[in-house]
C-alpha positions in Angstrom: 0.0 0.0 0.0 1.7 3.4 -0.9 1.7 6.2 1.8 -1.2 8.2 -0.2 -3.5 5.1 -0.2 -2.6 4.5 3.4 -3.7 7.9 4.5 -6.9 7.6 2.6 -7.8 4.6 4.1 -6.7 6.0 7.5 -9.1 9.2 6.9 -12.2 6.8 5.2 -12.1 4.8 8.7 -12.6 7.8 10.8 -15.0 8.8 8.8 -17.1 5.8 8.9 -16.4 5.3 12.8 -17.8 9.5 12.8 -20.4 8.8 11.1 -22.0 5.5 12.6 -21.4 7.0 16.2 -23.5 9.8 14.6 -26.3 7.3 14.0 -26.6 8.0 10.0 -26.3 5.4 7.3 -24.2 6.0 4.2 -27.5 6.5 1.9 -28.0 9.2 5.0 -24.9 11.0 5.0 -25.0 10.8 1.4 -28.0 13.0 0.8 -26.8 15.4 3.4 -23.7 15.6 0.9 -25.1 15.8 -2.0 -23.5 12.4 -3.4 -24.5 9.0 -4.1 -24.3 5.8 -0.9 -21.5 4.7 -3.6 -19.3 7.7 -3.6 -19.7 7.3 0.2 -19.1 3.7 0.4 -15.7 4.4 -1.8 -14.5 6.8 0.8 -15.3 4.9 4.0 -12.9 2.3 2.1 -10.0 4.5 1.2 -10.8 4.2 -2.8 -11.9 8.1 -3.5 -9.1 11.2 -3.2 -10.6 13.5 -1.2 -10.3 17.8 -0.4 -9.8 19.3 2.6 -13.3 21.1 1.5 -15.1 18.0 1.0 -13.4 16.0 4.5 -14.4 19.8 5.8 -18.4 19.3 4.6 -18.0 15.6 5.6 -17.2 16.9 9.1 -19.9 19.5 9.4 -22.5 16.6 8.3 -20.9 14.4 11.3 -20.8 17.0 13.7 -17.1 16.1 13.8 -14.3 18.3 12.9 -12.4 15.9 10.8 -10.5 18.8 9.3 -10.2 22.8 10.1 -10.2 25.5 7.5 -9.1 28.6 8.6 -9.2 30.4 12.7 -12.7 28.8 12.9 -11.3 25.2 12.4 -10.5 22.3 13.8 -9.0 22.7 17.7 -6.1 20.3 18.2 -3.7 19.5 21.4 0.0 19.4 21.3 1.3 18.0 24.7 5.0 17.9 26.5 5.2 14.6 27.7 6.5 12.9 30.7 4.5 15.2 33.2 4.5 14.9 37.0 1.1 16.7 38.0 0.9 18.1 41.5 -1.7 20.7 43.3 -5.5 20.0 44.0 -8.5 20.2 42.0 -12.1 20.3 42.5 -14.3 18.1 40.5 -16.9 20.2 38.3 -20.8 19.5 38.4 -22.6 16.7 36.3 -22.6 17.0 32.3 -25.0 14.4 32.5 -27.4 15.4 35.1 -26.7 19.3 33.7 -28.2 17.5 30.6 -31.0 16.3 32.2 -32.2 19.1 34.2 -32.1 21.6 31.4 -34.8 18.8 29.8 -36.6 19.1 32.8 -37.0 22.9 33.1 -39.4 22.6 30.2 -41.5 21.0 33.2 -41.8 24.6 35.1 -43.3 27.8 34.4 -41.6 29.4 37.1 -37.8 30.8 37.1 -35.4 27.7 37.2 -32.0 28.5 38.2 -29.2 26.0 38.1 -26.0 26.1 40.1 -22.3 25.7 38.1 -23.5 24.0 34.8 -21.0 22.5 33.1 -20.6 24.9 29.9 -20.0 22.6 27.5 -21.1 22.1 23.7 -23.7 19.5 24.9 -25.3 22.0 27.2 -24.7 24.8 24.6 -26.5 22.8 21.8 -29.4 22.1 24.2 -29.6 25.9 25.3 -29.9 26.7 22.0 -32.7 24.6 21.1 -34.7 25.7 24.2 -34.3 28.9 23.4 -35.7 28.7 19.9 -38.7 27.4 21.1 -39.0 30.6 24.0 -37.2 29.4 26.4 -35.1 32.2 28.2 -32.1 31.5 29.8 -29.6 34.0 31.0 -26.3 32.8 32.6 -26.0 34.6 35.4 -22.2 35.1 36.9 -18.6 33.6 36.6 -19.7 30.3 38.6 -21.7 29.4 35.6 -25.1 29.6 37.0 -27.7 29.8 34.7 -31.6 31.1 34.5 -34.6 29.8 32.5 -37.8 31.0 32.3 -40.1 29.0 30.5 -43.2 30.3 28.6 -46.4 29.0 29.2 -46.9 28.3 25.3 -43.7 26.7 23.4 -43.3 27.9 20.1 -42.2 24.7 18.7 -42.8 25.7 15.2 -39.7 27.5 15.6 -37.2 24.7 16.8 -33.7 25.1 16.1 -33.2 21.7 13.9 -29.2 22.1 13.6 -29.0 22.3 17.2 -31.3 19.5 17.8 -29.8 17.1 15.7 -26.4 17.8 17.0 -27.4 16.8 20.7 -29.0 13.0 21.3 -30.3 14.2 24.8 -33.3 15.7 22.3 -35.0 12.5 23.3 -35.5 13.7 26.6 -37.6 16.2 25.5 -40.7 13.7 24.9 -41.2 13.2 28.0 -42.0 16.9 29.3 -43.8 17.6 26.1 -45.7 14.9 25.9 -47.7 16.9 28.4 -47.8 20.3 27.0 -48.4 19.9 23.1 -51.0 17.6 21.4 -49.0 17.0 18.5 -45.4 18.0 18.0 -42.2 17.2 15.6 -38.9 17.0 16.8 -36.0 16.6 15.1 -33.2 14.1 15.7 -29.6 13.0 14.3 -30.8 10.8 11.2 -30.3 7.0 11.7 -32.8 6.6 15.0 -34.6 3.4 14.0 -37.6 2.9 16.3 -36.5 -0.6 16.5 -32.8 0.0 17.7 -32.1 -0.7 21.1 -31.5 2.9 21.8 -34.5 4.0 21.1 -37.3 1.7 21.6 -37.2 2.0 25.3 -37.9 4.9 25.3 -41.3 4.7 23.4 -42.5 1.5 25.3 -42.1 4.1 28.5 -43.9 6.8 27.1 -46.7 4.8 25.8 -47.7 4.4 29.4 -48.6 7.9 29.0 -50.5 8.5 26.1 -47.7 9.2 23.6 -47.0 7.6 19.8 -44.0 8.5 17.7 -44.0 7.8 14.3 -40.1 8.1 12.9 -40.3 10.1 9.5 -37.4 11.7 7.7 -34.9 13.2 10.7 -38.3 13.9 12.8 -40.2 11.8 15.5 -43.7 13.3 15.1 -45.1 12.5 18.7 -49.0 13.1 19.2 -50.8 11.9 22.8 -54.1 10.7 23.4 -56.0 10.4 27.1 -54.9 7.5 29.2 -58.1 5.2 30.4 -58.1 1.9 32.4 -56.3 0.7 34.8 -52.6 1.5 35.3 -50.0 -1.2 35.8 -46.3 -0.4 36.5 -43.6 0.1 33.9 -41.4 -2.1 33.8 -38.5 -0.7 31.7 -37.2 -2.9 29.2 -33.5 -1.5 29.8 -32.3 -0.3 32.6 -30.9 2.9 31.0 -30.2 6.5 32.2 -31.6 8.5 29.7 -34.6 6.0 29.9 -35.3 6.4 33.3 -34.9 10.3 33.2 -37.4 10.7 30.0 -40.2 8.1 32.2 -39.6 10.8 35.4 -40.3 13.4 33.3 -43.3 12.0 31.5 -44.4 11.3 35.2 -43.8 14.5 37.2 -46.4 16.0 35.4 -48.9 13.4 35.5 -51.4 13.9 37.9 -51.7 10.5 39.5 -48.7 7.7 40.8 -46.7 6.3 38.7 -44.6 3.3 39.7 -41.3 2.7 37.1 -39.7 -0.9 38.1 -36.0 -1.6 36.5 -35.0 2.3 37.0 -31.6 3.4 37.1 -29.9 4.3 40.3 -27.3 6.2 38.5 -25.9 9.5 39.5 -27.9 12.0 37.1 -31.1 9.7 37.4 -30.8 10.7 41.5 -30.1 14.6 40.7 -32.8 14.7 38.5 -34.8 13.1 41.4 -33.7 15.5 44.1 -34.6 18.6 41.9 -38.2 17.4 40.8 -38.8 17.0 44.2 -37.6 20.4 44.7 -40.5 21.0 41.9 -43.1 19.7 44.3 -42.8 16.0 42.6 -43.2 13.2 45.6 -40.6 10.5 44.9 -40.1 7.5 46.9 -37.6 4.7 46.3 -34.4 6.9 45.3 -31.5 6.2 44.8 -33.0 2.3 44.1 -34.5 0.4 41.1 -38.4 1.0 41.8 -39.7 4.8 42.0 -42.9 5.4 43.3 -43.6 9.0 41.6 -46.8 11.1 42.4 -47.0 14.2 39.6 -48.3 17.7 39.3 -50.9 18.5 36.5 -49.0 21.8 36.6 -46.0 23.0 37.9 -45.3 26.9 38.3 -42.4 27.9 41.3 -39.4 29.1 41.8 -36.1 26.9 42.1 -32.7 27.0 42.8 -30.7 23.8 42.2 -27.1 22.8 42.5 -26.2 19.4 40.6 -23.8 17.3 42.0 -20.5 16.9 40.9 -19.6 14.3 37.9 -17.9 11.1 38.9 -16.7 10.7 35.5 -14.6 13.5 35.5 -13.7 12.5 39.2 -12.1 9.3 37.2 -10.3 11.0 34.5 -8.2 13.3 36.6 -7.2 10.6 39.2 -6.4 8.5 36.1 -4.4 11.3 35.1 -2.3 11.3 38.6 -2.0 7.4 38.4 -0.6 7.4 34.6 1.9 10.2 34.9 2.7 8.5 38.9 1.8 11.8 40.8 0.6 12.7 44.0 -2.4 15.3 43.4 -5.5 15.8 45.4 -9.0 15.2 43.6 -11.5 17.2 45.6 -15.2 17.1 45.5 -15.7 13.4 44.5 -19.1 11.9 44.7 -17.8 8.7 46.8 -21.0 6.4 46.3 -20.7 6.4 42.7 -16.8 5.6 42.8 -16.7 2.9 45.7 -16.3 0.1 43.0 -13.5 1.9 41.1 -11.6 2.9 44.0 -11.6 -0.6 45.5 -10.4 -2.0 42.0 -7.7 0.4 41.9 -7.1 -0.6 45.1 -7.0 -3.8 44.7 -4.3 -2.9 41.9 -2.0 -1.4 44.3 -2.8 2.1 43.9 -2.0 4.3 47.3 -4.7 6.9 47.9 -5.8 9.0 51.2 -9.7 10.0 51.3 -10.9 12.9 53.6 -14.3 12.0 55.8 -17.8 12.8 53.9 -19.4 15.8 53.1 -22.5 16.8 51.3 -22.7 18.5 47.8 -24.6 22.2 47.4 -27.9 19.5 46.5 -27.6 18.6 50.5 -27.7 14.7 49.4 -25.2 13.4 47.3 -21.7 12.4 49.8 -18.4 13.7 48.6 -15.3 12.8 49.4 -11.3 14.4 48.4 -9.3 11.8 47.0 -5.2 12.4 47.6 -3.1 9.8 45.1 0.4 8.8 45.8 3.1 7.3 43.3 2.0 3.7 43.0 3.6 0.3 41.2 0.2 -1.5 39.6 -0.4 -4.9 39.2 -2.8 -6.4 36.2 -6.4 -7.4 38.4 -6.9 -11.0 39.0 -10.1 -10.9 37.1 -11.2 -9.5 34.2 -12.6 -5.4 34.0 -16.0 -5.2 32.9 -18.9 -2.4 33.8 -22.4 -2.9 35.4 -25.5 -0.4 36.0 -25.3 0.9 39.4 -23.8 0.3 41.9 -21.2 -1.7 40.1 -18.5 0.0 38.0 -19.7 2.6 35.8 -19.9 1.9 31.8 -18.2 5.3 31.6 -15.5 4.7 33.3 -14.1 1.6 32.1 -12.3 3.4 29.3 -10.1 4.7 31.4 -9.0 1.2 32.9 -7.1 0.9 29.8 -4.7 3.4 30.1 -4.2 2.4 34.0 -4.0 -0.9 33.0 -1.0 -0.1 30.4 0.6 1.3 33.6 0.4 -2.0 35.3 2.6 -5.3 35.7 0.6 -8.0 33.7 -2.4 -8.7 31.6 -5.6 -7.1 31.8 -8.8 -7.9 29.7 -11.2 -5.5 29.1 -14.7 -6.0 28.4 -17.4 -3.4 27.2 -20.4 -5.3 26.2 -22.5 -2.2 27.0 -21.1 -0.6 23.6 -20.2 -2.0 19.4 -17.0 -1.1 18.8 -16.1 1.5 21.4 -13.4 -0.8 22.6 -11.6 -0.5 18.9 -10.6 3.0 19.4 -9.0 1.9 22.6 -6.1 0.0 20.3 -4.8 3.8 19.5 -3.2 3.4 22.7 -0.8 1.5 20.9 0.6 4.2 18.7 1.8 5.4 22.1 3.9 2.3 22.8 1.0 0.4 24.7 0.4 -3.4 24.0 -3.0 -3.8 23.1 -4.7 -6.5 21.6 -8.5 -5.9 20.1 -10.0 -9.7 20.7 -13.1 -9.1 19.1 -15.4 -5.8 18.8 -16.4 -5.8 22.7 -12.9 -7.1 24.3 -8.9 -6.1 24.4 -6.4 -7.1 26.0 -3.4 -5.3 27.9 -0.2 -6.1 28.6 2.1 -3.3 30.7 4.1 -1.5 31.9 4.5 0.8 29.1 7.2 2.9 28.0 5.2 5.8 26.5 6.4 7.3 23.4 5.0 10.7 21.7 3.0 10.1 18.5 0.5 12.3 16.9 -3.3 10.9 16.6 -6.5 12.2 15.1 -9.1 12.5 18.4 -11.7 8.5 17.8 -15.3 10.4 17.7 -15.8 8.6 20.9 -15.4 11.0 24.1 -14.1 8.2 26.9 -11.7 7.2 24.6 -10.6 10.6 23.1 -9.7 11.5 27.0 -7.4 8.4 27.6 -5.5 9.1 24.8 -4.6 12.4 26.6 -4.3 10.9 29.6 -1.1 8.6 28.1 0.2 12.0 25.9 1.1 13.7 29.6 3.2 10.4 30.7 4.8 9.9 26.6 8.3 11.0 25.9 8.8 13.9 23.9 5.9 15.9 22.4 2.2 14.3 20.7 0.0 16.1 19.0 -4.3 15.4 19.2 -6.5 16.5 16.9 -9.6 17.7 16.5 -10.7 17.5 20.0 -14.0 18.5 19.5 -15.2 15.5 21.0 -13.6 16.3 24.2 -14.7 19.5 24.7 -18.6 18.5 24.1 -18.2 16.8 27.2 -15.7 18.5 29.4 -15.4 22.1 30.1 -11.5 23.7 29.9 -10.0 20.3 30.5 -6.2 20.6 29.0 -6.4 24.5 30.9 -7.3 23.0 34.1 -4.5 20.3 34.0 -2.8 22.9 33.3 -2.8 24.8 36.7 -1.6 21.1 37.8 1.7 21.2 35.9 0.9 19.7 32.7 1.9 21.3 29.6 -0.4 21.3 27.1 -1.3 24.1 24.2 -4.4 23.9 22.0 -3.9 25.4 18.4 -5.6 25.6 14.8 -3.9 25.0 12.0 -3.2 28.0 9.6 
């Protein structure tokens, strides 16, 4: 294979991994190009030269900067390697619950105001549709609290459909509106099949409630009808997040009980929780997998609600102090959503000090500051593999692969939740890691590793896209990531903030 046909193949698998995490099929992006499923298919394989103006449109299609033209292009990461961090640092709020609650002002006519959202482009995509349809929010201050005031008439005729496609947390809009509009349209990111896994659970929900979707082209066009007869209980058919939040919604403003079996216990299902009840919702069974929810038929007050802080992020910067062997202090971390991780690490030899409990700004949720110390690892006895809550979170196991390439031994890693998330893992490799893909769902690591610099193109999958950063600060010599788009949608000033901990990292464009 030449070098030219090598880099075209390189580029046609990043864009085919960009565009089925983006949920569209080739005939889809097609269209949205302009271009036949077979010109597609020939790039996804390598077989078509390609412009920087065409990967450019490609991207835009994505929502994935594959390539930057100009000062509004493409942000990329160089990074000086072989980094010892020191300091302390305070773990920001929840993207996830952030996420959710801005879905769940659409519940209130009063003033919602939300304490230190996370401003990132997940949250700015979701502000933007909310306040196309009348919503107004105002951020209010430096802390990043923000202020909606919802109108008691939506104007979804007028929906930002850019911004909605380019956020999948649209979904949890059904469950609020299913209440406050007859018949609406809103649009997703093309490739939603009603019969995915994704997807469906969240119709068999809503049904409980009245609602129908009917998938047309990039729409769901939702209409409700009365609910008569007897209620039984849903029983969720996965026990998802984003599942559980839309069914809470779809409840809170129900006025009767609702009882939803096979809930999630996660983190942002329990914020979301905590502020309906702040809403006047009564919600018993919190924090477990059957919520007994008694709804409003209206909802009109004043709130003022701090999310807890995100345990995810709580993972990737003590990751980042055990792959660069530092001693750094992790404050703010929401304990009962790490206990599994920290015991694994544990159990791997990691050295750590943790202060006594406190409670977040929400009054409920138990944090804890985390203090690492310079540790020699050793590979787990068992197999790494995620569970819903309590057990280890699906979002964290990413970053067991770049602690693992720290260790003594083999570890296996295996992410059944996800297809082929484990695949982008292997880039780890370009860094001087050994790992082995064993099939689309497992790898295998073998460490220590002596991390070399390389430069990579940022996988269009976040967890992923972090670890490889991660390993960059403990490499030798300087690597380069690009387009870290990704990165940013779900973390807010992440290279600044490790930063102010020693690292050495500078974000560019190119010219």
């Amino acid at each position: 294979m030449t070098e030219n046909e090598d880099y075209l193949a390189r580029i046609g698998t990043l864009i085919r991994d960009a565009r089925q995490h983006s949920g569209l099929t080739q005939a889809q992006l097609a269209a949205e190009l302009g271009t036949s499923q077979s010109a597609v298919n020939r790039i996804e394989k390598g077989q078509q030269n390609l412009t920087l103006e065409t990967i450019s449109k490609i991207g835009s299609a994505l929502d994935s900067e594959l390539v930057g033209l100009g000062a509004s292009g493409a942000s990329h990461l160089r990074v000086q390697g072989e980094t010892t961090l020191s300091g302390a640092i305070d773990v920001k709020s929840s993207k996830n619950a952030g996420v959710a609650l801005l879905c769940a002002s659409l519940l209130n006519t009063g003033t919602t105001v939300l304490r230190k959202v996370a401003r990132i482009e997940e949250v700015n995509r979701l502000l933007e549709v909310l306040t196309s349809i009348g919503v107004k929010a105002t951020w209010l201050n430096e802390d990043n609290d923000l202020e909606l005031r919802v109108p008691a008439t939506l104007d979804l005729s007028s929906i930002d459909a850019d911004a909605a496609r380019r956020t999948r947390s649209i979904i949890m809009f059904l469950g609020p509106l299913l209440h406050r509009a007859g018949k609406f349209q809103l649009p997703y990111a093309g490739g939603c099949d009603l019969g995915t896994r994704t997807v469906e659970p969240h119709m068999s929900a809503l049904r409980h409630f009245g609602l129908e979707v009917v998938a047309t082209d990039h729409h769901y066009q939702a209409s409700t009808s009365p609910v008569s007869g007897k209620r039984r209980p849903i029983v969720l058919t996965e026990r998802g997040d984003t599942v559980t939040e839309n069914a809470l919604l779809a409840a809170a403003l129900y006025d009767g009980e609702t009882l939803i079996r096979n809930a999630s216990p996660n983190y942002m299902v329990q914020d979301l929780c905590f502020f309906l009840e702040k809403l006047g919702v009564t919600i018993e069974g919190i924090g477990t997998t059957t919520l007994r929810v008694q709804g409003k038929p209206a909802i009109s007050t004043d709130v003022d609600y701090a999310p807890s802080e995100d345990p995810i992020e709580a993972m990737s910067l003590i990751s980042a102090a055990i792959v660069t062997r530092s001693s750094i202090t992790v404050r703010r971390v929401p304990i009962e959503f790490m206990e599994i991780e920290l015991a694994l690490l544990e159990e791997m030899g990691l050295q750590y000090d943790r202060s006594e409990e406190y409670l977040a700004e929400n009054g409920k949720t138990r944090l804890v500051d985390i203090t690492t110390y310079a540790s020699d690892l050793k590979a787990p006895i068992d197999k790494i593999h995620p569970m819903p809550f309590p057990g280890l979170n699906i979002d964290n196991l990413p970053f067991f692969a770049v602690i693992a390439a720290t260790a003594e031994g083999q570890t296996m890693l295996h992410d059944w939740v996800y297809e082929n998330r484990a695949i982008y893992l292997t880039e780890l490799t370009k860094l001087g890691a050994n790992v082995k893909l064993m099939d689309p769902h497992r790898v295998l690591i073998e460490g220590p590793t002596r991390w070399s610099g390389a430069e990579l193109v940022c996988p269009p999958a976040l967890r992923p896209a972090v670890v490889i950063l991660l390993a960059m600060l403990a490499a030798k010599g300087t690597s380069v990531l690009r387009n870290v788009y990704v990165i940013n949608r779900g973390y807010e000033d992440l290279a600044a903030r490790l930063n102010k901990l020693g690292a050495r990292i500078e974000t560019f464009r190119d010219i």
